[in-house]
C-alpha positions as a LaTeX table, in Angstrom:
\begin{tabular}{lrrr}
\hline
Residue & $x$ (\AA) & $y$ (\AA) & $z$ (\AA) \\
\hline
Unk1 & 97.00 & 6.88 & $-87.54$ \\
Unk2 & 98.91 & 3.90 & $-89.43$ \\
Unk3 & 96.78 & 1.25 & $-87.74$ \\
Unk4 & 93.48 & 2.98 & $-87.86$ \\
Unk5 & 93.84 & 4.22 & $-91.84$ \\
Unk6 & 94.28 & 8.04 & $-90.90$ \\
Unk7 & 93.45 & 10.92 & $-88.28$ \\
Unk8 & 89.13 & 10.35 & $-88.95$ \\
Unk9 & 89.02 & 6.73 & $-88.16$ \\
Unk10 & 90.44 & 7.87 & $-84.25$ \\
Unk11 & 87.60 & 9.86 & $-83.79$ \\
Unk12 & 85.17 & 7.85 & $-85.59$ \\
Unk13 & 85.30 & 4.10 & $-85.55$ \\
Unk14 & 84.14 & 2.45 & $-82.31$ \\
Unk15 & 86.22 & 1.78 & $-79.66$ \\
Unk16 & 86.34 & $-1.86$ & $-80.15$ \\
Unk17 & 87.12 & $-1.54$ & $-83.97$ \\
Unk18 & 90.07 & 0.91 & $-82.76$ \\
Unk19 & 90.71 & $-1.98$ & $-79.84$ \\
Unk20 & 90.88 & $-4.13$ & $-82.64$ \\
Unk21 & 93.06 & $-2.24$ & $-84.98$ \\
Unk22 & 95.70 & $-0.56$ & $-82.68$ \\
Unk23 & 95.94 & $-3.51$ & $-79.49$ \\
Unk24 & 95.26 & $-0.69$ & $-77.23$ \\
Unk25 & 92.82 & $-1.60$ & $-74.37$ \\
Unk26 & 89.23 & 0.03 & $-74.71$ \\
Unk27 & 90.03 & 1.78 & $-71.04$ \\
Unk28 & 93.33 & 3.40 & $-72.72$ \\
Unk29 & 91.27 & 4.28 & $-75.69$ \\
Unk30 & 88.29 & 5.63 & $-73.94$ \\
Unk31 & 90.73 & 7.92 & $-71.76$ \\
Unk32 & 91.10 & 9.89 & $-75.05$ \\
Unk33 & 87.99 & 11.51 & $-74.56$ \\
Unk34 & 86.92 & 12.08 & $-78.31$ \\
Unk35 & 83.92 & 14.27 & $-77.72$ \\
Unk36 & 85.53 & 16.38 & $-75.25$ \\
Unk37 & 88.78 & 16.63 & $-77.29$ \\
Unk38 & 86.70 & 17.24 & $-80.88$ \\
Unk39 & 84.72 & 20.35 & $-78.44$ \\
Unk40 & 88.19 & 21.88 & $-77.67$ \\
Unk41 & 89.58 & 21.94 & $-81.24$ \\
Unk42 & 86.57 & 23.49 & $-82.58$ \\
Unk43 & 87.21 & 26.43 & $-79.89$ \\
Unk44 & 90.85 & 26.81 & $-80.54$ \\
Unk45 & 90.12 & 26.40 & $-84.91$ \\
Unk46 & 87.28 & 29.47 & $-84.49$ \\
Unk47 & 90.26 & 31.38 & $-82.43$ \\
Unk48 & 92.48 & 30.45 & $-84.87$ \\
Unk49 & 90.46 & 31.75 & $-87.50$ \\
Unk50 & 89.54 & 35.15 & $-85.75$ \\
Unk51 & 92.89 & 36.24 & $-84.99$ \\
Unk52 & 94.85 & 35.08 & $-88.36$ \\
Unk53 & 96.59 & 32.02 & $-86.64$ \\
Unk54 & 97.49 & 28.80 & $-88.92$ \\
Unk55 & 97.26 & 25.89 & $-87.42$ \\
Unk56 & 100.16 & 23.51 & $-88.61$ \\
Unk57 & 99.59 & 19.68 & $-88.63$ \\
Unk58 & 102.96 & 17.65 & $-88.20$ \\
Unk59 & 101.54 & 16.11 & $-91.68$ \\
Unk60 & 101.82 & 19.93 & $-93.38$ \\
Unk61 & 104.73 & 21.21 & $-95.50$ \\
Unk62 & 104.95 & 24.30 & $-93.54$ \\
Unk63 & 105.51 & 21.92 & $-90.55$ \\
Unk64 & 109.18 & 22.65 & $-89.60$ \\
Unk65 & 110.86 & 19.78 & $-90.93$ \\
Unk66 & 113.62 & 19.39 & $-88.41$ \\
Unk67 & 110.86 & 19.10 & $-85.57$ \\
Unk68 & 109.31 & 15.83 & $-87.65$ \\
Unk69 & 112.54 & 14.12 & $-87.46$ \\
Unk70 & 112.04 & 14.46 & $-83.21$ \\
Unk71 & 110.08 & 11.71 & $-82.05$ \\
Unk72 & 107.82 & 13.77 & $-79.37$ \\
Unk73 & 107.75 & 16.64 & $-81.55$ \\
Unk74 & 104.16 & 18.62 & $-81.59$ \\
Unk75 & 101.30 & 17.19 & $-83.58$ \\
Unk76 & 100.87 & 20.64 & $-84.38$ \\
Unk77 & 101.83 & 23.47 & $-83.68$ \\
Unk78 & 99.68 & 27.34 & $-83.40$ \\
Unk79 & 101.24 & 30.02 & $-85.18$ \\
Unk80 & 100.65 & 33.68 & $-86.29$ \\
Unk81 & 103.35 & 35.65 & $-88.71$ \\
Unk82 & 104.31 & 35.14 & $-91.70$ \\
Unk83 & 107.87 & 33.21 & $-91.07$ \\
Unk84 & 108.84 & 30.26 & $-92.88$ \\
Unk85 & 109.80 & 27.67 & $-90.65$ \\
Unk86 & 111.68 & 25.32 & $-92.45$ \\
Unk87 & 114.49 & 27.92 & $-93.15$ \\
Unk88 & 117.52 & 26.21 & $-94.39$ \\
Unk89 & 119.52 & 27.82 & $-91.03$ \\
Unk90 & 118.50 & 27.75 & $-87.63$ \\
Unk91 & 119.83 & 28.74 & $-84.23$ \\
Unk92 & 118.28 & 28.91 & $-80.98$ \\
Unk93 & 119.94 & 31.28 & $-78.34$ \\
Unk94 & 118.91 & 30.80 & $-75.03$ \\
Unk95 & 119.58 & 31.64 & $-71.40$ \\
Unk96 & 118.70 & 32.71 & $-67.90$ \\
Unk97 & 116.11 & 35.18 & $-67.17$ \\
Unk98 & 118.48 & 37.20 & $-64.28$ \\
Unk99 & 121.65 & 38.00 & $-66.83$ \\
Unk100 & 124.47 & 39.36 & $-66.00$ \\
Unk101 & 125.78 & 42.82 & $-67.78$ \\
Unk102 & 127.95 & 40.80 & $-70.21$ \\
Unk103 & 125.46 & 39.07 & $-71.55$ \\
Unk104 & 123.95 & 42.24 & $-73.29$ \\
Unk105 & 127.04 & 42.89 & $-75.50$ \\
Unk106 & 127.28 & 39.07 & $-76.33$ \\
Unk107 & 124.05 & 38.95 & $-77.69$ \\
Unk108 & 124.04 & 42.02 & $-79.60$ \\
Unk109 & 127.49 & 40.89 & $-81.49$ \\
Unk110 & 126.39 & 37.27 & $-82.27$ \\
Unk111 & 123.21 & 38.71 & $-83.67$ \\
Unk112 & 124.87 & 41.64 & $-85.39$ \\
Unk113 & 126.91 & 38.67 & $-87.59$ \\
Unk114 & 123.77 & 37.19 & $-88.61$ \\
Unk115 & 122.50 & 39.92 & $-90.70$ \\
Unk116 & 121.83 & 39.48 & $-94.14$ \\
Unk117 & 122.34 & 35.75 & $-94.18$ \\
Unk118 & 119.14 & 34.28 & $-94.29$ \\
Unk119 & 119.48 & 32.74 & $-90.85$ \\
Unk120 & 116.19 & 32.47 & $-88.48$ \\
Unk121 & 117.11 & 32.94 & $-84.55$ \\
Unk122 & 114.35 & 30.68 & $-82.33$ \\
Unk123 & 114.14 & 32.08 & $-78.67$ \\
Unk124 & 111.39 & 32.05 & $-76.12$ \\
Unk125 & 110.18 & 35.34 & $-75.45$ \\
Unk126 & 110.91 & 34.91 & $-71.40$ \\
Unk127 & 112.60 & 38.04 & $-69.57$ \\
Unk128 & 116.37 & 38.39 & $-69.60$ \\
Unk129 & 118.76 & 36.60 & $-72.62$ \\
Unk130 & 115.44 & 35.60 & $-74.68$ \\
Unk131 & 114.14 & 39.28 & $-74.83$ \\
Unk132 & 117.71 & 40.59 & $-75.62$ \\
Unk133 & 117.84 & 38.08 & $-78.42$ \\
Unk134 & 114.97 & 39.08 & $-79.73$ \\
Unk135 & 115.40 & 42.44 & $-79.65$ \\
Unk136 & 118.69 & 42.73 & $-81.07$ \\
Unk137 & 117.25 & 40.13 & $-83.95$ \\
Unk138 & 115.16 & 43.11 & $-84.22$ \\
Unk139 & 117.87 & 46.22 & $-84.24$ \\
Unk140 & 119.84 & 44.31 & $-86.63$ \\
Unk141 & 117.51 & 43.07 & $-89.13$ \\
Unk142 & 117.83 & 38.95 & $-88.68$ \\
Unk143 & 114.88 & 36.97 & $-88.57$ \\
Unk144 & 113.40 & 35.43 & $-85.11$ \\
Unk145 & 110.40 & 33.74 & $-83.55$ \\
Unk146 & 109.45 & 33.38 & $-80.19$ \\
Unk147 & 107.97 & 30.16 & $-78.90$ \\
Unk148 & 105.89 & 30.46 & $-76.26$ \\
Unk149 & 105.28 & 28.19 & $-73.12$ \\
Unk150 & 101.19 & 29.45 & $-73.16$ \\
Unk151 & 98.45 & 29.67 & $-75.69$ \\
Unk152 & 98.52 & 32.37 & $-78.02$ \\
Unk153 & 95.66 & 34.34 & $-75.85$ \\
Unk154 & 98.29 & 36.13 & $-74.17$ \\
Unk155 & 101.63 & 37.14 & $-73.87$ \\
Unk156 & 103.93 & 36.12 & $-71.04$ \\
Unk157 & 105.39 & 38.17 & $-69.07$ \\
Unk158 & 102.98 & 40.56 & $-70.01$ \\
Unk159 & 106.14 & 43.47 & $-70.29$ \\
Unk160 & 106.90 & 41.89 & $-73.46$ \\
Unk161 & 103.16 & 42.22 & $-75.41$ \\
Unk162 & 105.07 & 44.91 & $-77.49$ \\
Unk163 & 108.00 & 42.99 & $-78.23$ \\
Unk164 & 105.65 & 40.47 & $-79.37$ \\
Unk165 & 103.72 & 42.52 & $-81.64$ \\
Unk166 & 107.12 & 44.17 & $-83.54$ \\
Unk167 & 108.34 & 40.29 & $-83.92$ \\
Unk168 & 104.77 & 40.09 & $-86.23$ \\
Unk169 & 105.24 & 43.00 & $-87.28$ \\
Unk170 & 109.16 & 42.38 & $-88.67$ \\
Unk171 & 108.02 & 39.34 & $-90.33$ \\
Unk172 & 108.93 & 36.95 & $-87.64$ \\
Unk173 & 106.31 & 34.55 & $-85.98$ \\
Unk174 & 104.94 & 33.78 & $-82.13$ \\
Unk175 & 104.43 & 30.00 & $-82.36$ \\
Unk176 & 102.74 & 27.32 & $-79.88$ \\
Unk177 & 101.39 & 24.13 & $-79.22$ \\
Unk178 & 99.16 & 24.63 & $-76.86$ \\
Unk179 & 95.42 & 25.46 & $-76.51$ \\
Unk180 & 94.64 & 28.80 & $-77.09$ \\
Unk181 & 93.46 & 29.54 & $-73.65$ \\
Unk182 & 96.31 & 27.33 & $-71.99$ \\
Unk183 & 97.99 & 29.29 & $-69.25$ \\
Unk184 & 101.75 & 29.55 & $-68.21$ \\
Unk185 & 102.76 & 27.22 & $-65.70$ \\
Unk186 & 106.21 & 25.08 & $-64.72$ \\
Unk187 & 104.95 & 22.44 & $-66.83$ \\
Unk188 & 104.27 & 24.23 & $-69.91$ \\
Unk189 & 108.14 & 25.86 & $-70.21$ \\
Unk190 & 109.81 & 22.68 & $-69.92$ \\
Unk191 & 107.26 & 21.21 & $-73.14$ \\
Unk192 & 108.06 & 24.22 & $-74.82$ \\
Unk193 & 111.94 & 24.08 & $-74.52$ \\
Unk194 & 111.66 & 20.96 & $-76.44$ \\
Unk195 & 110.45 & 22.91 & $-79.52$ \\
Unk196 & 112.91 & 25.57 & $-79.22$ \\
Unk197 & 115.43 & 22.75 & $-79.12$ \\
Unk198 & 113.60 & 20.69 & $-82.02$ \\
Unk199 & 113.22 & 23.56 & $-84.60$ \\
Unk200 & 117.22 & 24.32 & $-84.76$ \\
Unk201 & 120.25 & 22.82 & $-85.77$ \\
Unk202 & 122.60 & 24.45 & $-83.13$ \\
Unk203 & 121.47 & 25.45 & $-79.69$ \\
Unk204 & 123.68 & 28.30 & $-78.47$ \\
Unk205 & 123.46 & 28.93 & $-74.39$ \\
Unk206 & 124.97 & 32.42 & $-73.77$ \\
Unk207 & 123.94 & 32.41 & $-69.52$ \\
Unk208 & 122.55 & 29.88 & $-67.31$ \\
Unk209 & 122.82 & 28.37 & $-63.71$ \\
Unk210 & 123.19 & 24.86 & $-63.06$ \\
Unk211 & 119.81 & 24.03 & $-63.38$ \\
Unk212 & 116.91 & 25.74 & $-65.63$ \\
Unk213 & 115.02 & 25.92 & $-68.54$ \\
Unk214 & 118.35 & 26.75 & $-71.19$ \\
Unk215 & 120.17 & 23.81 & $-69.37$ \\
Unk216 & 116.78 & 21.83 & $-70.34$ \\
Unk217 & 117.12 & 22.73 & $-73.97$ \\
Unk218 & 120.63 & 22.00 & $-73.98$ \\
Unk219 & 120.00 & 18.24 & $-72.78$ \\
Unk220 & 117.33 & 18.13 & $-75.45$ \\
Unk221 & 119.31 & 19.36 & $-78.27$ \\
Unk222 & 122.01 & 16.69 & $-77.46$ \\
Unk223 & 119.07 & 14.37 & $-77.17$ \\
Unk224 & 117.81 & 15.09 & $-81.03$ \\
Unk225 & 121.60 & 14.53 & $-82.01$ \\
Unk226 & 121.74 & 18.64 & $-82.78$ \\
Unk227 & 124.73 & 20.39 & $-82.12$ \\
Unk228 & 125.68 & 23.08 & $-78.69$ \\
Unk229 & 127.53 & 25.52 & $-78.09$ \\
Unk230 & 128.02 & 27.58 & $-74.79$ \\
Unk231 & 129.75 & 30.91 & $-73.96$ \\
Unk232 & 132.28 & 30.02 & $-71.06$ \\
Unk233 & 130.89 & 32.77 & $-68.03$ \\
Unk234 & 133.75 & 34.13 & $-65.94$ \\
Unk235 & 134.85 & 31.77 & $-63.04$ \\
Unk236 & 133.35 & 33.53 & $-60.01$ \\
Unk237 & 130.55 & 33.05 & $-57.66$ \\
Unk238 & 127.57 & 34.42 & $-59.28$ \\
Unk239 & 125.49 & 31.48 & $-59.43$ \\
Unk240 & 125.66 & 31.45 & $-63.67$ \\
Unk241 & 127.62 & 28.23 & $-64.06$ \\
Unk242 & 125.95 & 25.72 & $-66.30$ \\
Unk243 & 127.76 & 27.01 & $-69.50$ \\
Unk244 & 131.10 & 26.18 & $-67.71$ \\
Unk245 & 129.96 & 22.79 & $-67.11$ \\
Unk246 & 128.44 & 22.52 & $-70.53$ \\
Unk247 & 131.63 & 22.69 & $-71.50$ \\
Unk248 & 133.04 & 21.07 & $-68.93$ \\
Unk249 & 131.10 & 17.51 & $-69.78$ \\
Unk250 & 131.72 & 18.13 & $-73.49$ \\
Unk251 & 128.17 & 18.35 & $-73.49$ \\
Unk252 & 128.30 & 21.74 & $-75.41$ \\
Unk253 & 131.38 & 23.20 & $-77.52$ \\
Unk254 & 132.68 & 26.46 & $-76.47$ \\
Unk255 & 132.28 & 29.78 & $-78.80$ \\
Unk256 & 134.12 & 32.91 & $-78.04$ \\
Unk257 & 133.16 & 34.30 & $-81.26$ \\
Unk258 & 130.78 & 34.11 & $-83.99$ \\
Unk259 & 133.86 & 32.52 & $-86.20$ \\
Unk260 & 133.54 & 29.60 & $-84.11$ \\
Unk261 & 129.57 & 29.24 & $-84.68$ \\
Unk262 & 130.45 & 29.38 & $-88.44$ \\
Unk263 & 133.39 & 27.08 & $-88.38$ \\
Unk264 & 131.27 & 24.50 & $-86.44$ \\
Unk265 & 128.30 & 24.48 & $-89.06$ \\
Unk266 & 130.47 & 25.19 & $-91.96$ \\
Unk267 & 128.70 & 28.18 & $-92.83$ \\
Unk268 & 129.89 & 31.18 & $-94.74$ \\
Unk269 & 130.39 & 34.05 & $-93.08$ \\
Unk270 & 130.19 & 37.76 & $-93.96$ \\
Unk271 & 133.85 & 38.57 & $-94.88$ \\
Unk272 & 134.06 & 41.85 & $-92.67$ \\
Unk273 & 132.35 & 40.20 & $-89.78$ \\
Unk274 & 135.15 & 37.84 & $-90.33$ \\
Unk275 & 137.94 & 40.26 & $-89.94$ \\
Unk276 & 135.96 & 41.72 & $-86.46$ \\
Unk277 & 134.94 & 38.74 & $-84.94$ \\
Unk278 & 138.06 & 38.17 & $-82.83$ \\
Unk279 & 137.08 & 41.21 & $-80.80$ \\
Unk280 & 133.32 & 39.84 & $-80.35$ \\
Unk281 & 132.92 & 39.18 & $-76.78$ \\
Unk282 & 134.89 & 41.21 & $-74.59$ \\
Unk283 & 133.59 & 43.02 & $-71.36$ \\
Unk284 & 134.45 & 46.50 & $-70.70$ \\
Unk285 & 136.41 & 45.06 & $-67.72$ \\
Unk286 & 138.07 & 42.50 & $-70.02$ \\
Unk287 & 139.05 & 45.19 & $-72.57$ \\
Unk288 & 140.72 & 47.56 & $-69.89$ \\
Unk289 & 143.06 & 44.17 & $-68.92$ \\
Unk290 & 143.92 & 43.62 & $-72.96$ \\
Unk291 & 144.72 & 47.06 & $-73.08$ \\
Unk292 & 146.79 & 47.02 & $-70.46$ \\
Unk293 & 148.77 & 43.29 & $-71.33$ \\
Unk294 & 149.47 & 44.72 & $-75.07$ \\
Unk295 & 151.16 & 48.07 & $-74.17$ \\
Unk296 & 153.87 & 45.55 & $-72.86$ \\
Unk297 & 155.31 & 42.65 & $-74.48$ \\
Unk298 & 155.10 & 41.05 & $-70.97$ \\
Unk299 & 153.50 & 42.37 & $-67.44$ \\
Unk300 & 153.63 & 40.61 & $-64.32$ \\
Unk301 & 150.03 & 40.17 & $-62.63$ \\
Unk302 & 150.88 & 42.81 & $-59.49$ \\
Unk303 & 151.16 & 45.31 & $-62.27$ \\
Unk304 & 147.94 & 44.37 & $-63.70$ \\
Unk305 & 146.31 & 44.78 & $-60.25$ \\
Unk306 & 148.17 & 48.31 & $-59.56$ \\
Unk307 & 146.67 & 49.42 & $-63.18$ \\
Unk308 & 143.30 & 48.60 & $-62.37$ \\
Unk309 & 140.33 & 49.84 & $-59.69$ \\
Unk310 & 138.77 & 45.82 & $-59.69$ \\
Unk311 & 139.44 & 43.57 & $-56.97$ \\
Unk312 & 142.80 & 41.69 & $-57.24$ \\
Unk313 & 140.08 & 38.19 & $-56.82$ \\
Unk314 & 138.08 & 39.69 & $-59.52$ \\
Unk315 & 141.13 & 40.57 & $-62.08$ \\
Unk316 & 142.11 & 36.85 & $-61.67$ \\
Unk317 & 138.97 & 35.48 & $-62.80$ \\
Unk318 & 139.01 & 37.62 & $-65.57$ \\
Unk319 & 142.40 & 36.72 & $-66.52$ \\
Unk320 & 141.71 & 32.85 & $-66.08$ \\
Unk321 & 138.39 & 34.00 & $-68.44$ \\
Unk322 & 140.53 & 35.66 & $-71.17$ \\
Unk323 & 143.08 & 32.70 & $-70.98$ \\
Unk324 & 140.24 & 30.75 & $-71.71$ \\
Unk325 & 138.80 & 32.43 & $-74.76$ \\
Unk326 & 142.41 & 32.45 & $-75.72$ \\
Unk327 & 142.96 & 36.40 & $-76.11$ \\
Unk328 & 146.12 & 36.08 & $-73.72$ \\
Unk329 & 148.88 & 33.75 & $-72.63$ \\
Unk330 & 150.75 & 33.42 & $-69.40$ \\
Unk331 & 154.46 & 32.39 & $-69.55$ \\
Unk332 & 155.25 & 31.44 & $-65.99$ \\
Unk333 & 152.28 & 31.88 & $-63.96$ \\
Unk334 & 152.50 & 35.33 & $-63.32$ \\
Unk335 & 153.71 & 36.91 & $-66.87$ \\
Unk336 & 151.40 & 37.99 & $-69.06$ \\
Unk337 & 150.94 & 38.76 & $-73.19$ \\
Unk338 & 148.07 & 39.20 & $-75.71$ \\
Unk339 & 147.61 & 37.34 & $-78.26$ \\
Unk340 & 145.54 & 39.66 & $-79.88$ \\
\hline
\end{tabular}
């Protein structure tokens, strides 16, 4: 567009003027395929049009500013609702599709502390953390918009057309770059991860394996120079441990709490959320071992295990998990106190 005087002259001029004016060879050039390309964005404008979607050039205010600062951000970008994208705050929160129980009560306390604070939440409408994300975003009243790896045609997986409809319908937004009639495919999800990542200024992963599409975002995040955090998952085998090596690589910081998403961004946090947030993130298993460590100023591990129906293999992962988050403290190895 610089070289050729602006968006017309690419579809106009001849390819040897645009030869001329760019330095691109006429083969590169003709590879564009102007007609067919022109045919295509009259289709996906009269969709547009018929189904109240804007269409959002990377030129357009209501272009989300923090995606024009990534250098293979959209040109633009499909979107229906009534969202405004360049909110001053906003988080992505993404994840594995096959979440563990845990994951549930994470989401729904991180979310909870958003309310009221003008904060969008970006997710990608995929089965497992992204639908609880958006859901709780809409139990608790916070803002969110799903980007989707497909054209805005239909809704994948199709389970979550109604989730999609009350994220409109809340105010929020379904946004994507693709053709309206572009189907889902292992392409499309990795090209879409770089939005999610784009649009925010913190990436939060709450589950993930090794490899995926949240460990993808991650590694894009870092790449935009935007900041991560990662919920540490409990050291055991159940094939969920990319946040631990997130943190690991100091590729991500850790939160334990909302408190440490707000200290990270210096934002201001609701004062009672404030006051609760120590208590964000515990299991139901976890909170049977704190309540068991603070009825004694001190309790040797074999009396953990004789208080409690888990496996001795499991109650030491969840010890070494709550060490972690720093709710307790071991004195010698085997002795045992809250700090809560």
């Amino acid at each position: 567009m610089k070289r050729t005087g602006g968006i017309n002259s690419i579809f106009e001029e001849s390819y040897s003027n645009l030869h001329l004016n760019t330095g691109l060879a006429i083969s590169t050039l003709q590879k564009m395929k102007r007609e067919n390309a022109l045919k295509n964005a009259r289709l996906n404008n009269e969709f547009n049009s018929s189904h109240r979607i804007r269409s959002l050039f990377f030129k357009d205010d209501a272009y989300p500013y923090q995606l024009k600062e990534c250098k293979d951000g959209p040109i633009q970008l499909n979107m229906i609702g009534d969202t405004c994208l360049n909110n001053k705050r906003i988080i992505s929160v993404v994840g594995t599709r096959k979440c563990s129980s845990n994951s549930e009560q994470i989401i729904d306390q991180l979310i909870y502390s958003l309310r009221g604070l003008d904060i969008l939440v970006v997710s990608g409408l995929a089965s497992g953390i992204d639908t609880l994300v958006h859901r709780y975003c809409l139990k608790h009243g916070v803002p969110t918009c799903a980007v989707l790896g497909h054209g805005l045609n239909m809704i994948y997986p199709t389970g979550n057309r109604s989730l999609a409809k009350e994220i409109i319908a809340s105010g929020g937004a379904l946004i994507s770059e693709f053709h309206f009639n572009q189907k889902p495919s292992k392409y499309t999800f990795p090209q879409r991860n770089r939005v999610i990542a784009g649009m925010a200024d913190v990436t939060i992963v709450v589950e993930s394996p090794l490899k995926g599409g949240a460990m993808i975002t991650a590694e894009l995040a870092n790449s935009y120079s935007r900041e991560v955090m990662a919920f540490p998952n409990a050291v055991v085998k159940n094939g969920l441990g990319g946040c631990n090596q997130l943190i690991k690589t100091n590729a991500a910081h850790m939160i334990t709490s909302p408190e440490d998403l707000f200290d990270l961004m210096n934002w201001k946090m609701n004062t009672q959320e404030q006051k609760n947030s120590q208590n964000i993130i515990l299991s139901r298993e976890e909170e049977g071992i704190i309540k068991t460590i603070k009825k004694h100023n001190e309790i040797h591990i074999d009396k953990i295990f004789e208080s409690s129906k888990l496996q001795p293999s499991v109650i030491q992962a969840l010890l070494m998990q709550l060490e972690l988050k720093n709710y307790i403290f071991n004195s010698s190895g085997l002795l045992y106190s809250s700090r809560l």
